[in-house]
N, C-alpha and C positions, 0 to 999 in steps of 0.2 A: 308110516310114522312109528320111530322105534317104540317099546312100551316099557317104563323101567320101573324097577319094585326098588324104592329106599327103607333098607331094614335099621330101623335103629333112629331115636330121637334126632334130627338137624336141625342146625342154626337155619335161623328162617332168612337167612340172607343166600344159604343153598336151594334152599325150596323156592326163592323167587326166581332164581336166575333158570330153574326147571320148567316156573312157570311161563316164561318169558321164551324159552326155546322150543321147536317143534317137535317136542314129546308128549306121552302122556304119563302118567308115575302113582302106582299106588303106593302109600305112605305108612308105613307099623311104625307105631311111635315104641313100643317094647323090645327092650334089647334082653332076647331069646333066640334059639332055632326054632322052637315048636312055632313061637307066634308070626314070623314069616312065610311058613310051608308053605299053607294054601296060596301064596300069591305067586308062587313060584311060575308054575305051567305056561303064566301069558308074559314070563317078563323076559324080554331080548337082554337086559341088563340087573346087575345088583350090585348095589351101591350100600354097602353093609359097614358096621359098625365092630365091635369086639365082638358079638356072639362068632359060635364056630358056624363055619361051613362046610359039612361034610360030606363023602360021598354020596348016601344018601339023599342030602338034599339038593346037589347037584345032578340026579339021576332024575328028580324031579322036573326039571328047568330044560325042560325037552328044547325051547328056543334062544338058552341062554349064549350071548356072543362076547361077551363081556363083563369083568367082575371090576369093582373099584371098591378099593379100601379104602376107608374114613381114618389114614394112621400112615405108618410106615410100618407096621409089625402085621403080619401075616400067619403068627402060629395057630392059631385057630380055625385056618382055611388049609381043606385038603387040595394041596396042590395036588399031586400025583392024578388025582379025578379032572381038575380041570386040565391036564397036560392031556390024560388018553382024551379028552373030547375036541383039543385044540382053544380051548376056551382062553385068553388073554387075564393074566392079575395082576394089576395096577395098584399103586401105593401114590400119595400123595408127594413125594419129596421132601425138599426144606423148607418148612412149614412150621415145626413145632420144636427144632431143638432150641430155640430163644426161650421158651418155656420150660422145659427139662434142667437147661442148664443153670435158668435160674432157680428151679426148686433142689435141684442137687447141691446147690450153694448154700439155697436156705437152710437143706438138713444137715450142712455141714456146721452149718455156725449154730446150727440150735442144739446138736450133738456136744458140741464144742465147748459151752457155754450152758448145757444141762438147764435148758429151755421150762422142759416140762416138768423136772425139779422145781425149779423155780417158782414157777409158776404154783406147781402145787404146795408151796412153802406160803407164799404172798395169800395166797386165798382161806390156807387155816392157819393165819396169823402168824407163823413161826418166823418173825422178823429177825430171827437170829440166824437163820441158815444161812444165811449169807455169809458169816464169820467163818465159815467151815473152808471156805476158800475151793469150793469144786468144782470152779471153772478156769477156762484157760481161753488163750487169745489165739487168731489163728495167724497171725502175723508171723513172720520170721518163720511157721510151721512150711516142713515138707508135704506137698499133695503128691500122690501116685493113681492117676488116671487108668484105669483099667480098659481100652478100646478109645483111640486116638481116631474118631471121625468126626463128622459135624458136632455133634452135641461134646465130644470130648472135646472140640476144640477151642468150642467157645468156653465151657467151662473152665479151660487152661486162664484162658483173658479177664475172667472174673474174679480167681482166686488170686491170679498177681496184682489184681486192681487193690485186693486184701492184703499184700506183701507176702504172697505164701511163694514158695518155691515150687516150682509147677516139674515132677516128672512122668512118665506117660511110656506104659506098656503095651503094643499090640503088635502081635507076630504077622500080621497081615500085609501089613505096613513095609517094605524094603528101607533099610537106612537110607541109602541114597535118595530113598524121594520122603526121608521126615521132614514132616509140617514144621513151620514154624511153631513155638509157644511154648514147649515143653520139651526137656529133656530126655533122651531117648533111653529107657529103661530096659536093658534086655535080659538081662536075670532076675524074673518075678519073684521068687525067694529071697535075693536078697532086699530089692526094692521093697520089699512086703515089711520085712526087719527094721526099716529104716524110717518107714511112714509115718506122719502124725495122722493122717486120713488118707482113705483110700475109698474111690468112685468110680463106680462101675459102669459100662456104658459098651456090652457087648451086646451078640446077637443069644438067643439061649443055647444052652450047651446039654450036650448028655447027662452031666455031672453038675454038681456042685464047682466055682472057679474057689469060691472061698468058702473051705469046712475048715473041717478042726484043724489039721494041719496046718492051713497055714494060718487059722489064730493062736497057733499058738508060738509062730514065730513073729510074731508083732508086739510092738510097744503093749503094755498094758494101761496106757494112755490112747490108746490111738481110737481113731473112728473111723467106721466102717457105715458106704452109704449105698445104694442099690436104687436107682432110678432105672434100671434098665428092665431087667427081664425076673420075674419070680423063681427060684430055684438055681439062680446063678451062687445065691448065697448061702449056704445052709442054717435056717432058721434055728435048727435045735443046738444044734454047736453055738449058733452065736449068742443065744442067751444064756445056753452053760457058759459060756466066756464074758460075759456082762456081770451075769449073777456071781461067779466066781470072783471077779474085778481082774480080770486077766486082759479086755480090754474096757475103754473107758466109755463107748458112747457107740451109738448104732442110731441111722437114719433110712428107714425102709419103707420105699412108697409101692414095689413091688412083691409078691407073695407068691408060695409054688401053689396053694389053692388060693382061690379069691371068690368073696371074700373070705378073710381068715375066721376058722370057725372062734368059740366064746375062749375056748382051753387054750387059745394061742400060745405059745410059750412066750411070747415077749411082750403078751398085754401087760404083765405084772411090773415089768419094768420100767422105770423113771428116767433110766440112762439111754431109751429108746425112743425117739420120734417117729410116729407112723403117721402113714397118708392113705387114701384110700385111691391111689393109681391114677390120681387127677392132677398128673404134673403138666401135662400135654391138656387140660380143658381148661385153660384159662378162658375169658371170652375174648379176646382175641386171638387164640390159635384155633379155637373152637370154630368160629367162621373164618379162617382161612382153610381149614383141612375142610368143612362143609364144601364152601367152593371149590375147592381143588379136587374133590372125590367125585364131585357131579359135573369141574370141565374135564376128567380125564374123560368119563362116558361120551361126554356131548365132541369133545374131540378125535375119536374113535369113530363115532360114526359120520361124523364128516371127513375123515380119514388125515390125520393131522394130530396125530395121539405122540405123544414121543414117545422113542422105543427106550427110553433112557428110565421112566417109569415104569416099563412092564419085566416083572418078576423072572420071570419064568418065559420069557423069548427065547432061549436057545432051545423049549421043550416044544414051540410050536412048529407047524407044518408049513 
């Protein structure tokens, strides 16, 4: 009977269907490395959440045959370790870009529309800010989708539901097989020039996709929104471009550290919407990726996993 270790709090609708199958599973409800170690030794599987997994702790996992991501993002697991052991990394699929897309929406319109301005005007009384006129509609506005896959595409269908013009950059993508929804944008400099918002939705990259350069080729109206990955964006350019008024608005649910320490450069600011990386844990994608992290295990060992979920199959044996 396999034995799996679930590192990281789950919807109790994963942990019944564990209960319910023929395993056994020790459960860390703490989302760390250190607090999962010791479980490591007896678990045939790991069923893990955002903490890292690193070499290290996979040296530990003497019986480990199988790893399952609670997500679809994997930077925090040292692949390369689990390739030299043959070890199999699963991601959950299409699961959560329903979720993404709709809060990449939300920080567009609250960007848009200086949400937390507002807000912070309504609650100490200054019933006059509103005369200032510092919001704007997104209707008739240009979007520029930054990585045209699932979650880029629903976001496409969201914002024209808004009457936005939907265009969309990804070099991944060959023209002949562009998605429907959005226009196909193939000079990111100029598309960038021309955005009223611009949404991100790549994998991470070495660099920054958007620092000072290219804020400073953009609307000084425009908004800029980062549901994706931390560090795709450069934090510090972008609130010298806020603070400045060089752009108009920023929606950031991801960070290059997390969480972001007290000195953040963009707590100070009003023209900025933050989130704490909870676009994907609504309670409904929360129990769909729960389930879908514990049938990729439980279908692995009845040998019936799809290879269409596993990461890193052209590294195995």
């Amino acid at each position: 009977m396999p034995h799996l270790l679930v590192a990281g709090k789950l919807h109790p609708s994963g942990l019944e269907l564990l209960r319910q199958a023929p395993v056994t599973f020790d459960y860390v409800v703490e989302i760390s490395e250190p607090s999962y170690q010791a479980f490591l030794p007896k678990a045939d599987a790991l069923v893990i959440r955002t903490q890292p997994l690193s070499a290290g702790s996979i040296a530990k996992a003497r019986r480990l045959k199988i790893v399952s991501r609670h997500g679809v993002g994997y930077d925090a697991v040292d692949v390369p370790a689990l390739n030299a052991r043959g070890v199999p990394l699963c991601i959950v699929g299409d699961v959560n870009s329903s979720g993404v897309a709709e809060h990449a929406m939300m920080l567009i319109l609250a960007a848009t529309h200086r949400l937390i301005a507002a807000d912070r005007a309504t609650r100490a009384g200054d019933w006059g800010w509103r005369n200032g006129l510092q919001t704007r509609e997104v209707a008739g506005k240009r979007l520029l989708i930054l990585g045209f896959g699932r979650i880029g595409q629903k976001l496409a269908g969201l914002a024209r539901a808004f009457g936005m013009e939907v265009h969309a950059h990804d070099p991944y993508i060959p023209a002949k097989h562009w998605p429907e929804g959005a226009l196909c944008a193939t000079d990111l400099a100029a598309a960038l020039a021309v955005a009223d918002a611009v949404s991100l939705h790549l994998p991470r990259a070495d660099r920054a996709v958007i620092g000072a350069a290219e804020l400073a080729v953009m609307k000084p109206t425009a908004v800029v929104v980062n549901t994706a990955r931390g560090g795709l964006v450069d934090e510090v350019a972008l609130a010298d471009a806020l603070r400045a008024g060089r752009l108009g608005g920023a929606g950031i649910e991801v960070f290059s550290a997390e969480p972001p320490g007290p000195e953040h450069p963009l707590f100070g600011l009003d023209q900025a919407v933050l989130t704490p990386h909870n676009a994907a844990l609504t309670v409904e994608c929360a129990e769909r990726m729960a389930i879908a992290s514990v049938r990729n295990v439980l279908d692995f060992f009845a040998g019936k996993l799809d290879p269409a979920l596993i990461v890193n199959k052209d590294h195995l044996k």
